[in-house]
N, CA and C atoms as an extended XYZ file, in Angstrom:
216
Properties=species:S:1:pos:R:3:atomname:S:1:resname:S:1:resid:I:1 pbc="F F F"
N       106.433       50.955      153.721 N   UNK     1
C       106.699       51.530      152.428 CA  UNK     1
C       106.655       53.053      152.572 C   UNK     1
N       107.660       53.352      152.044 N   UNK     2
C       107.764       54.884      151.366 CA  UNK     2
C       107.188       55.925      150.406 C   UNK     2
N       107.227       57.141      150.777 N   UNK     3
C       107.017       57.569      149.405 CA  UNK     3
C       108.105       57.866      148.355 C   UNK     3
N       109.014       57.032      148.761 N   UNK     4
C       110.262       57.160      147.709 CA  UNK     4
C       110.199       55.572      147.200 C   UNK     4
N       109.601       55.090      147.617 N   UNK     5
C       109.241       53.656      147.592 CA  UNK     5
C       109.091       53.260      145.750 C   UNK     5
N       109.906       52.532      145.100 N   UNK     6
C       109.222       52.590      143.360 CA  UNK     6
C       109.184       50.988      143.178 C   UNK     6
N       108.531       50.809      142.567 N   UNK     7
C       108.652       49.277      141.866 CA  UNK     7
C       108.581       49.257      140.701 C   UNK     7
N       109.349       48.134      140.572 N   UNK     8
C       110.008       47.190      138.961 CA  UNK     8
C       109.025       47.066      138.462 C   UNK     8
N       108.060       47.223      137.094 N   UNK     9
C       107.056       46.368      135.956 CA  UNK     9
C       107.686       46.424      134.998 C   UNK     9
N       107.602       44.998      134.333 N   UNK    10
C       108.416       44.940      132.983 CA  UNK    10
C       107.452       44.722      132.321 C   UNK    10
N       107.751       45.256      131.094 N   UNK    11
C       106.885       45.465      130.147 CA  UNK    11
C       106.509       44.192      129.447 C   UNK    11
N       104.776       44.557      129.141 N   UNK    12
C       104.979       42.773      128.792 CA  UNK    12
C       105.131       42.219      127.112 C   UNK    12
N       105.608       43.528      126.918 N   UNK    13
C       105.954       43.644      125.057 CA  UNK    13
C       107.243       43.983      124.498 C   UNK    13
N       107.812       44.397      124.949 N   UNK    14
C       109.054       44.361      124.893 CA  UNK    14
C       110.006       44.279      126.443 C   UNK    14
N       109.754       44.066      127.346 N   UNK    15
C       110.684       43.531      128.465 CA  UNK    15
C       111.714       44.274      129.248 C   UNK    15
N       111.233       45.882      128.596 N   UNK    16
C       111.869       46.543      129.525 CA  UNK    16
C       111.750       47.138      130.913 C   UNK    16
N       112.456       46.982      131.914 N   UNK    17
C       112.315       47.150      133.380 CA  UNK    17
C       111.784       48.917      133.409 C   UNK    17
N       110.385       48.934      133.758 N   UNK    18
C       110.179       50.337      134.669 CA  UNK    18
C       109.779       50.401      135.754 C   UNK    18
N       110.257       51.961      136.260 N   UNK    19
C       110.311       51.968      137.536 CA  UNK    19
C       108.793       52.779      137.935 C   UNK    19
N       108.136       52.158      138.864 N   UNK    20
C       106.512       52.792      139.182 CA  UNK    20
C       106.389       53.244      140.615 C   UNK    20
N       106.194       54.572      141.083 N   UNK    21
C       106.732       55.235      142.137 CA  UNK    21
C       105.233       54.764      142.651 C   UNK    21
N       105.613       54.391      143.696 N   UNK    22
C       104.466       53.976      145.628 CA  UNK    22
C       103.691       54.708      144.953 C   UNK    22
N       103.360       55.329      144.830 N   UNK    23
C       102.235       56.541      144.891 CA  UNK    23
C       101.056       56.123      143.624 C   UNK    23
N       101.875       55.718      142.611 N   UNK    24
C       101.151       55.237      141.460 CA  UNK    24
C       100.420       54.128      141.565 C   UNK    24
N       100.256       53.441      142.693 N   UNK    25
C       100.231       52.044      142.616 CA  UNK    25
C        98.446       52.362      142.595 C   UNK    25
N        98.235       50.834      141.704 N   UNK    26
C        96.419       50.605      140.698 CA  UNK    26
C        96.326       51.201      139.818 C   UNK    26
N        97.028       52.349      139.087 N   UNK    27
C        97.307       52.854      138.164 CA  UNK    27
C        98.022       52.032      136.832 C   UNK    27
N        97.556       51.907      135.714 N   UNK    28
C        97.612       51.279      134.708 CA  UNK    28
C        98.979       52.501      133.902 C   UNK    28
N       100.228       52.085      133.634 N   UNK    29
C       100.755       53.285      133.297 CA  UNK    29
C       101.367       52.567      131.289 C   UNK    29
N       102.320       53.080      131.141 N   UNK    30
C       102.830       53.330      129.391 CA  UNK    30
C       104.630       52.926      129.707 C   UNK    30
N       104.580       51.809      129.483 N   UNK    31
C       106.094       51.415      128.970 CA  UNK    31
C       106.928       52.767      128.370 C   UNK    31
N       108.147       53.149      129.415 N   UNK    32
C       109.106       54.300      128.979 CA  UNK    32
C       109.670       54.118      127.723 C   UNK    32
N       110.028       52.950      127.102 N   UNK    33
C       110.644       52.636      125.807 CA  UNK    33
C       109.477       52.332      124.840 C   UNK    33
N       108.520       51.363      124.856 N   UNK    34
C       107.582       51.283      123.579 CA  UNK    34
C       106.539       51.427      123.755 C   UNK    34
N       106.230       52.528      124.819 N   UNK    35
C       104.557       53.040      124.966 CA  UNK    35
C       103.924       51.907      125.297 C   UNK    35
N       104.019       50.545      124.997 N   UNK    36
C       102.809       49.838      125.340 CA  UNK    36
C       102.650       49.867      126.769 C   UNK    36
N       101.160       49.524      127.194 N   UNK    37
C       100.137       49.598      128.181 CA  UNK    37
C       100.754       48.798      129.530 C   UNK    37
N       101.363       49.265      130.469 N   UNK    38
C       101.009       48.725      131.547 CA  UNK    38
C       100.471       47.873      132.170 C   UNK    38
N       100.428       47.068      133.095 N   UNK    39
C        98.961       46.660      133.960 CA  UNK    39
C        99.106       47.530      135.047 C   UNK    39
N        98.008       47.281      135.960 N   UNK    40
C        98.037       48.074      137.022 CA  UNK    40
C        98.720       47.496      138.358 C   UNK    40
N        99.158       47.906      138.825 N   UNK    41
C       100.302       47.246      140.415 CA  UNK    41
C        98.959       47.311      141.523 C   UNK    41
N        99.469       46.478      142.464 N   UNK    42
C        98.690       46.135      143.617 CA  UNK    42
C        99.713       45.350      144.485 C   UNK    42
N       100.384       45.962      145.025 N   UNK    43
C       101.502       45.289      146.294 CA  UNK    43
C       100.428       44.845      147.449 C   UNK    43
N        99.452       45.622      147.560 N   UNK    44
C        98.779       45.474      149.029 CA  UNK    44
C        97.102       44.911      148.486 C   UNK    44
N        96.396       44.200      149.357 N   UNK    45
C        94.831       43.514      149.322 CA  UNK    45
C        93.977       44.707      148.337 C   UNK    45
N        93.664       45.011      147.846 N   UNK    46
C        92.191       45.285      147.406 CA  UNK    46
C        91.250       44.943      148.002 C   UNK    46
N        90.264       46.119      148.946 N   UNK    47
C        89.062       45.846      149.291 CA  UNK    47
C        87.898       45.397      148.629 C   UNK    47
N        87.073       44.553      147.925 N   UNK    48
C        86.318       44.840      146.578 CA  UNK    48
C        84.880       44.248      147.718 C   UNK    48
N        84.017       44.386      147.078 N   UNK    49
C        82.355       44.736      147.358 CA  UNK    49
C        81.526       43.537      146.689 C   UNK    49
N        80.104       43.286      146.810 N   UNK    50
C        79.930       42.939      145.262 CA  UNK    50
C        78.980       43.481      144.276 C   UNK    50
N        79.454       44.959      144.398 N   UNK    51
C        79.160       45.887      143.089 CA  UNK    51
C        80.670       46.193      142.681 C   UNK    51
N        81.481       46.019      143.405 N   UNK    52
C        83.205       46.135      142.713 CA  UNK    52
C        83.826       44.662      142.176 C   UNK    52
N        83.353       43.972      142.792 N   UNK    53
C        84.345       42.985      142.181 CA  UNK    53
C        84.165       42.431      140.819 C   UNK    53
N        83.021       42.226      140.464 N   UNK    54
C        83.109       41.743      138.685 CA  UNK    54
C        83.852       42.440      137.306 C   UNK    54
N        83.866       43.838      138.391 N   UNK    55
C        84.155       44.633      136.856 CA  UNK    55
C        85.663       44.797      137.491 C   UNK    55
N        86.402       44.903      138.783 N   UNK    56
C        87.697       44.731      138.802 CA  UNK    56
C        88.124       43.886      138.279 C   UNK    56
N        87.688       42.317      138.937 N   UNK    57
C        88.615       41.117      137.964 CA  UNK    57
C        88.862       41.008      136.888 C   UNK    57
N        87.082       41.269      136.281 N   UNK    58
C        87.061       41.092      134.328 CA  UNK    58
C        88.150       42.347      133.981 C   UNK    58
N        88.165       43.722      134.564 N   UNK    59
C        89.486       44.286      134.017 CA  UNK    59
C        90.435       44.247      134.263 C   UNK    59
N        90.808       43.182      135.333 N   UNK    60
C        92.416       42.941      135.396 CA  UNK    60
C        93.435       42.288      134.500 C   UNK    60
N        93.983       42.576      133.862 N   UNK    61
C        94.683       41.891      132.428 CA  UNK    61
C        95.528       40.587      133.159 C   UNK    61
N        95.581       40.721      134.343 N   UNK    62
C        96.405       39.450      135.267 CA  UNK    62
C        95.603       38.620      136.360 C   UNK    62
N        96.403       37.437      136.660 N   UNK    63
C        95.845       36.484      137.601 CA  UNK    63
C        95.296       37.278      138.710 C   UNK    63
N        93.780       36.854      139.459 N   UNK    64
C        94.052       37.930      140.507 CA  UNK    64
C        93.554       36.626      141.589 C   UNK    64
N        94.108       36.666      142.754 N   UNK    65
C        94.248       35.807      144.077 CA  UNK    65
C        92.956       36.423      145.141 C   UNK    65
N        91.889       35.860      145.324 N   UNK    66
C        90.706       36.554      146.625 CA  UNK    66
C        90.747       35.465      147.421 C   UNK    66
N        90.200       36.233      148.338 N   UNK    67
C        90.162       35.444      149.569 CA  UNK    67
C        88.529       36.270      149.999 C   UNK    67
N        87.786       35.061      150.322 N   UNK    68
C        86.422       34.939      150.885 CA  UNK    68
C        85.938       34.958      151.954 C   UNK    68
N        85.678       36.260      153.156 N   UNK    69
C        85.241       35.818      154.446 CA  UNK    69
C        83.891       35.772      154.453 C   UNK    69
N        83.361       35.467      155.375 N   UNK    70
C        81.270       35.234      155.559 CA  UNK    70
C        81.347       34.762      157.051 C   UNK    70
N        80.529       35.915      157.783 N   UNK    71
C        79.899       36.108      159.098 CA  UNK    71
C        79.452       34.639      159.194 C   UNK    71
N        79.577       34.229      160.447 N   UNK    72
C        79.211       32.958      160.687 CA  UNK    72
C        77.396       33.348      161.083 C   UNK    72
């Protein structure tokens, strides 16, 4: 990926396609046509902790997918 790199979020209130430049990405941004709220993008893993992870998931407005490793 680029830094010219942008991705598609459609809005989830009125359905219009915006474009969210690489750079922005985890950033929660504002629908170009009706202001409403964003979610935040995540193309790539999230590292999370467990002093990070409760309060990431509970604020993720979307499904979120983990995966569990543990030292044998």
């Amino acid at each position: 990926m680029t830094d010219s790199s942008v991705f598609i979020v459609r809005c989830p209130l009125c359905g219009i396609a915006n474009r969210i430049p690489a750079s922005r990405e985890g950033e929660a941004g504002r629908c170009g046509s009706c202001r409403a709220g964003l979610p935040p993008l995540h193309s790539m893993p999230v590292t999370l902790d467990d002093n990070s992870f409760d309060s990431f998931v509970n604020a993720f407005p979307g499904p979120v997918m983990a995966e569990f490793w543990a030292p044998w």
